[in-house]
Every structure is written in structure tokens, then in C-alpha cells.
C-alpha positions in Angstrom: 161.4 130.1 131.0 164.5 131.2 129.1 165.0 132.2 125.6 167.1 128.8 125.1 164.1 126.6 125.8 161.4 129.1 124.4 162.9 129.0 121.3 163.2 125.1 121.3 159.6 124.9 121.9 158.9 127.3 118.3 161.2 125.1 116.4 159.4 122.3 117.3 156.1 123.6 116.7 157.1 125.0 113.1 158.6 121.0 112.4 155.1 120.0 114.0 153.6 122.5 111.5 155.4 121.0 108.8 154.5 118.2 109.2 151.1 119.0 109.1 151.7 120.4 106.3 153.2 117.5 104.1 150.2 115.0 105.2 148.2 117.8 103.8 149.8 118.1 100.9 149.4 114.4 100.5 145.7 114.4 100.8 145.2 117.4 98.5 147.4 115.5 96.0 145.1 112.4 96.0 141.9 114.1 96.5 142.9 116.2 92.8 143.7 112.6 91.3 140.3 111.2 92.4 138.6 114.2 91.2 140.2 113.9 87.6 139.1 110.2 87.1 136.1 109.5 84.4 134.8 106.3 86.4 131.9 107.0 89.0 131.8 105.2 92.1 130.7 102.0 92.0 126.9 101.3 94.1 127.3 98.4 96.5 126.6 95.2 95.8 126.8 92.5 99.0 123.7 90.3 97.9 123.4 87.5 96.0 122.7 88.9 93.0 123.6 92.9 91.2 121.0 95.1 92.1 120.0 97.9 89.7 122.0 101.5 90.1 121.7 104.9 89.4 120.7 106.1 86.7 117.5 104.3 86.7 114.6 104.8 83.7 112.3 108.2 84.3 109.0 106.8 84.2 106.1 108.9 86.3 102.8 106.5 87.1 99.4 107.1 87.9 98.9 107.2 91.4 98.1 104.4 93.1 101.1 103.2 91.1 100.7 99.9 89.6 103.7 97.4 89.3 102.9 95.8 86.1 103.3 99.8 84.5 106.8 99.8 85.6 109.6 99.9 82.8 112.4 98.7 85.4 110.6 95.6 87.4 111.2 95.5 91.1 113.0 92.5 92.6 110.8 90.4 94.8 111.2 86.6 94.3 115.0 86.1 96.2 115.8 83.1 94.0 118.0 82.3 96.8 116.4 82.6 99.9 115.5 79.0 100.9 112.3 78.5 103.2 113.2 76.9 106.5 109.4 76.6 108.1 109.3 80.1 110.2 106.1 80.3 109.7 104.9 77.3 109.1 100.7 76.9 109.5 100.2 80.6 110.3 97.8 83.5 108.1 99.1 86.5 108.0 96.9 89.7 106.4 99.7 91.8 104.3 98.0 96.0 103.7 99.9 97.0 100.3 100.4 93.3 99.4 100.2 93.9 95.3 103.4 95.3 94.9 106.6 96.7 96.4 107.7 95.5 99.8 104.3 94.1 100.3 104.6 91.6 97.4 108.0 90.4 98.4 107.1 89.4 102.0 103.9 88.1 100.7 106.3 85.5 99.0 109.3 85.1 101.4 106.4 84.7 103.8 104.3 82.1 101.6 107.4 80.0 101.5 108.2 79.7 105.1 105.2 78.2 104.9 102.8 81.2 105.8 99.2 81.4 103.7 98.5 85.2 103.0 95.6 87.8 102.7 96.3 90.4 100.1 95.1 93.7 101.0 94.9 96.3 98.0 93.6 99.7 96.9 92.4 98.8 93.2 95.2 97.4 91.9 94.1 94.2 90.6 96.6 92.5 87.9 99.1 93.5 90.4 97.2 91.5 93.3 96.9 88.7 90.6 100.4 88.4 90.3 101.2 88.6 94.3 98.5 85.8 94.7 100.4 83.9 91.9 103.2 84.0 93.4 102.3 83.0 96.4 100.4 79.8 94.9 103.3 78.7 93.3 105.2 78.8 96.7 103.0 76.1 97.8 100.5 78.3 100.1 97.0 79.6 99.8 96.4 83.5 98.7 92.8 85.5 99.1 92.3 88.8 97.5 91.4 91.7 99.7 90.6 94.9 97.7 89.6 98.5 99.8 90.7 101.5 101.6 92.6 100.8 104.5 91.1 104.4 106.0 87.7 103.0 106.0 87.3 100.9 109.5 84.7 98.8 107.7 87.2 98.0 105.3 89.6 96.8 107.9 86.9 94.9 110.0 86.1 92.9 107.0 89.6 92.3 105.5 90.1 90.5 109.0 86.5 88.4 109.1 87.5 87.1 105.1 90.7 86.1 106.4 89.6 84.1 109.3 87.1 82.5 107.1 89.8 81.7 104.5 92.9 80.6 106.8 91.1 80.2 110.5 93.3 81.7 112.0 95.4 85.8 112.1 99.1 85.4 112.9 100.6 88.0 111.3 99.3 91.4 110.3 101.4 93.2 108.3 100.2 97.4 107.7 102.5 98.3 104.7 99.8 100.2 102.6 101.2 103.7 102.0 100.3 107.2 99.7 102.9 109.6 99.3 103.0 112.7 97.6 106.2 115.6 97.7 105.6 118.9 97.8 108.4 121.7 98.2 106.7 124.2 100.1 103.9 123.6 102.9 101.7 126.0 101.6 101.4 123.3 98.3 100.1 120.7 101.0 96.0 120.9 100.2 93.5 119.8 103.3 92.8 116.7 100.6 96.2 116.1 100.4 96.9 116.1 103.8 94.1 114.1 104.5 94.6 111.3 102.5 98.4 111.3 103.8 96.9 110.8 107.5 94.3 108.9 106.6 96.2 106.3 104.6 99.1 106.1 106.9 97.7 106.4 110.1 93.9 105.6 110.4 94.6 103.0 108.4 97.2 101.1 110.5 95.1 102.0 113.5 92.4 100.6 111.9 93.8 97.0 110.7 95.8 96.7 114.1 92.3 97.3 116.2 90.3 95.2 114.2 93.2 92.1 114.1 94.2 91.9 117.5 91.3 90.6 119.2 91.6 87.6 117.1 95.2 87.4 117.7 97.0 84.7 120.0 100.1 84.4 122.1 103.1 84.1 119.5 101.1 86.3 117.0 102.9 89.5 115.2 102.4 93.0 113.8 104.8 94.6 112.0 104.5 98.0 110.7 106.3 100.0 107.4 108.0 103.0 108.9 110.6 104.7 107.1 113.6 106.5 107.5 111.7 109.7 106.9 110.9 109.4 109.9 113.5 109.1 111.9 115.5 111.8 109.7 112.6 113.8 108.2 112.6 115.2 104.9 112.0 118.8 103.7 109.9 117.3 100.7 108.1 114.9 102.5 106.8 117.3 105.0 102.9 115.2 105.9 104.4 111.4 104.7 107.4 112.0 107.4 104.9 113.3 109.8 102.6 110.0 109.7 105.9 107.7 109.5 107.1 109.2 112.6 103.8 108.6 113.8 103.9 104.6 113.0 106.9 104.3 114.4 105.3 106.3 117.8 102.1 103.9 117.5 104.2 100.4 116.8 106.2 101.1 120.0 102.9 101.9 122.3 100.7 99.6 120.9 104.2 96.9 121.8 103.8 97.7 125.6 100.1 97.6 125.4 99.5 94.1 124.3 102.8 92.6 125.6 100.2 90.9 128.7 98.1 89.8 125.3 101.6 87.9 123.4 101.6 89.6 120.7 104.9 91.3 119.9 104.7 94.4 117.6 108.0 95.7 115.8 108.7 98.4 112.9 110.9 97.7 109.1 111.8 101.7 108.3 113.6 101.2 105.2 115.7 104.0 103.1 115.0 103.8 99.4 113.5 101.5 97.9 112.3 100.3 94.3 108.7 100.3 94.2 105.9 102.2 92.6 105.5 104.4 95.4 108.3 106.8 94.2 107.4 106.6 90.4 104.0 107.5 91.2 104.8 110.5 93.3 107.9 112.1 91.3 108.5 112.7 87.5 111.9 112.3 87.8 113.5 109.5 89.7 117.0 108.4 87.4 118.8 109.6 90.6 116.6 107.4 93.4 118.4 106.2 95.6 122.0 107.6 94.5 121.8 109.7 97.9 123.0 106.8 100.7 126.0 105.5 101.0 125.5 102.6 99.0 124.6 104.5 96.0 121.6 102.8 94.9 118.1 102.0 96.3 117.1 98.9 97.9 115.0 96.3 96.2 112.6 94.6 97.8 113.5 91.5 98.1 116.2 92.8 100.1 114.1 94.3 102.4 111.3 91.4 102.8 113.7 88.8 105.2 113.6 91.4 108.3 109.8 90.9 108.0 110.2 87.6 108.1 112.8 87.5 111.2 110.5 90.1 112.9 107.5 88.0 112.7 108.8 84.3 113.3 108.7 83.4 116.9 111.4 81.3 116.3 113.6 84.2 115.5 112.7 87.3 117.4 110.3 86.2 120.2 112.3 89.0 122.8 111.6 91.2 120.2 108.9 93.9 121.0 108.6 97.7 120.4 111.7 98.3 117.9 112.1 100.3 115.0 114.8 98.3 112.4 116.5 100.8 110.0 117.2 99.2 106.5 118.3 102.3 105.1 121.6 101.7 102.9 124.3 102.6 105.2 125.1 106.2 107.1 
């Protein structure tokens, strides 16, 4: 190579440099404008209606958490989701149905024509309400409370609802306890416990006493989370046993796809419940972490249990695990 064209080659490089450097300088110059502005991005809003942002009230409940204690309600009732007969003439037993997630399927199922069981720890008004709600829809309601962990429990939430509705369409295990704790040494054998016991005897228990009673067409669906399928440092025995549901839903799917009986997963990202209220002190900044800056509500969450258990809409749908988790 001679000097000539070696020397070519450097010029062009240092132009190629330079112009490297200008787009640089370009960036830098509109990164330290964006950095001097008093306005804090915006959260998303793509619904129907403004959701509730960051920063939200600091309110810590009681475990189990009860709805009615909240200061900041959670949004169940989607004014504007109109019933189209999904699930019209089938019963479907709902674990966790007082609040949260639970109530709001409880209602978008009630009006696609759907009566509902509403399994509960102890949190009676909050039932109440659900089983309101689901009256007004049109549909009939039964009040279930127990532990989910006890298989006597589950055996009997199932019997009631056959003898209310005569017939189990849907079962729905969405009954949850969670509990941070920063370091694992904190995690107590009671703690743990009750984290397994809730989260994964207790599905296990409600799936094996519902399926035998369950037909062709019929639906599980299970609350998994987006702990785990990311894991959290925090949530070091609640990831554990959502990773587990979402291992379970997907074996128990290839199990009893001879029986007709499809079985899927919702793992949502944050949402506004009383789960989080009752487990942290501090929760102004829930939900500011995903992309959309703000936690779901749960009415924004309850229509992929309805598409997930309608065999109108998902019937070669088995074994999945459906993210709702606010973007990546």
C-alpha cells in the first residue's frame, strides 16, 4: 500500500470520526435539555379511561388486606367493557374473588353471562361487595370463605358450587399472600410456609378437587406473575411459588388436554390491589418501575381472563403463560 492511499484511508477515518463526533454532540446536547426540564414523564394512558399514577397515597393494611381499607379504590367495574355472551350459562369458582384482580373478573365474568363462586380468606364486606356486583350484572353469586391450603376447604368450595350453579366451568386460583423481605435469612419457616402453602398447595388443591367435575370446553386459569418469570431479590419465596404456578399450569395443560379442559396462566406486572399495601409500608412509588410508569388496575387486567376462559375465544389455547406486565 503506498503512503498516497494510506494516508487517504486516515483522512477519511478522522472525517468518519468527526462525524461521530457531531451526532454525539447532538445527543449530549438534547439529553442536557431533557435533563433540565421540571415536567416528569407522563405514565401511559391507552384505556378508556386515566388510570391513577405515581405518586400514589402510602397507606400500609393489615394482612389479609381488605379493599374497603383502601384510601385509593382499585378500578374493577370497566364501565365500558360491553358483555357479548362468552360465557354465557357457565359457573365458574374465582380463589381471591373479594378484591383485586379476583373481584374484577368476578364482574367482567358475571356479565358475559357467567354465575360465580367467591372464594375468600376472611374478608367478608369485601366478598359482599364482589357478590354485589355481580348481582347487579344480572348473575347469581355464593359466598365461599376458607383457606385455600386446607384440601377440605377446596373439596367443599367445589361441592357448594355444584350445588349452587350445577355445573364447574371455570376455576379460577388467584388467592395469593405475599410478604418482602431483603435478606433470606429474614424468611421465617412460618413465613415460608404460608408463602408455599397459599400459593401452591392451594392451587393444587382447588385444581384437584375441580377437575373431576369438569367437562370438555371447561377452563383453569391461574395468577402467575412477572416475578416469576423475572424474579425479584425481595420477593425471594412469592417468586419461588409463582414460578412454580406457572411450571404447574403448563403440566397440568398437557395432562388433561385428553380430558378438554384447557388450562392457561395471566402473570401480570404491577397492579393495584391490597396485596402490595398489605405487604409494604411504603408504596407512593408502585408501579413507577415499567415502562408505562404506573401500575395496572384491575380492570385492565380482568378481560385476558375472560379471553382465556371463553371457548369462543381461545379454544387452541392450552399451557401459556400471558405477560400483562406494562411494557419492557
Amino acid at each position: 500500500m503506498t503512503d498516497d492511499k494510506q494516508d487517504a484511508f486516515r483522512q477519511d477515518a478522522e472525517r468518519t470520526a468527526q462525524d461521530e463526533r457531531a451526532i454525539q454532540a447532538r445527543i449530549d446536547r438534547q439529553d442536557a435539555a431533557a435533563s433540565t426540564e421540571d415536567e416528569a414523564p407522563k405514565a401511559m394512558q391507552a384505556g378508556t379511561r386515566a388510570y391513577p399514577a405515581p405518586p400514589l397515597p402510602q397507606q400500609h393494611l393489615k394482612k389479609p388486606g381488605r379493599e374497603v381499607d383502601l384510601e385509593l379504590k382499585p378500578m374493577y367495574d370497566a364501565p365500558f367493557y360491553r358483555g357479548s355472551g362468552k360465557l354465557e350459562g357457565c359457573a365458574a369458582l374465582i380463589t381471591g374473588a373479594d378484591s383485586g384482580i379476583g373481584r374484577a373478573v368476578a364482574v367482567l365474568y358475571a356479565r358475559e353471562g357467567c354465575d360465580v363462586a367467591i372464594a375468600y380468606l376472611s374478608e367478608d364486606e369485601d366478598a359482599k361487595a364482589t357478590k354485589a356486583a355481580v348481582e347487579k350484572e344480572g348473575r347469581r353469586a355464593i359466598l365461599l370463605p376458607g383457606d385455600v391450603a386446607d384440601p377440605d376447604y377446596a373439596r367443599d368450595a367445589v361441592a357448594k358450587t355444584l350445588e349452587a350453579f350445577g355445573r364447574l366451568d371455570v376455576l379460577v386460583n388467584n388467592a395469593a399472600f405475599q410478604e418482602h423481605a431483603d435478606d433470606l435469612e429474614q424468611i421465617t419457616d412460618a413465613h415460608f410456609d404460608r408463602t408455599i402453602k397459599t400459593n401452591l398447595y392451594g392451587y393444587f388443591y382447588m385444581a384437584r378437587a375441580a377437575v373431576p367435575h369438569m367437562k370438555p370446553g371447561a377452563a383453569i386459569l391461574m395468577t402467575g406473575s412477572v416475578v416469576g418469570l423475572q424474579g425479584s431479590g425481595e420477593l425471594l419465596d412469592y417468586g419461588m411459588t409463582k414460578g412454580g404456578i406457572h411450571a404447574f399450569a403448563r403440566s397440568l395443560s398437557a395432562q388433561l388436554i385428553p380430558k378438554g379442559i384447557r388450562v392457561n396462566v395471566v402473570a401480570p406486572g404491577p397492579v393495584w390491589t391490597p396485596l402490595n399495601p398489605a405487604d409494604r409500608p411504603d408504596v407512593s412509588k408502585f408501579g413507577s418501575g415499567v415502562p408505562m410508569g404506573r401500575p395496572a388496575q384491575p380492570e385492565e387486567i380482568a378481560p385476558a381472563f375472560v379471553f382465556l376462559a371463553s371457548p369462543q375465544m381461545s379454544s387452541y389455547i392450552t399451557g401459556e403463560i400471558l405477560p400483562i406486565i406494562g411494557g419492557y
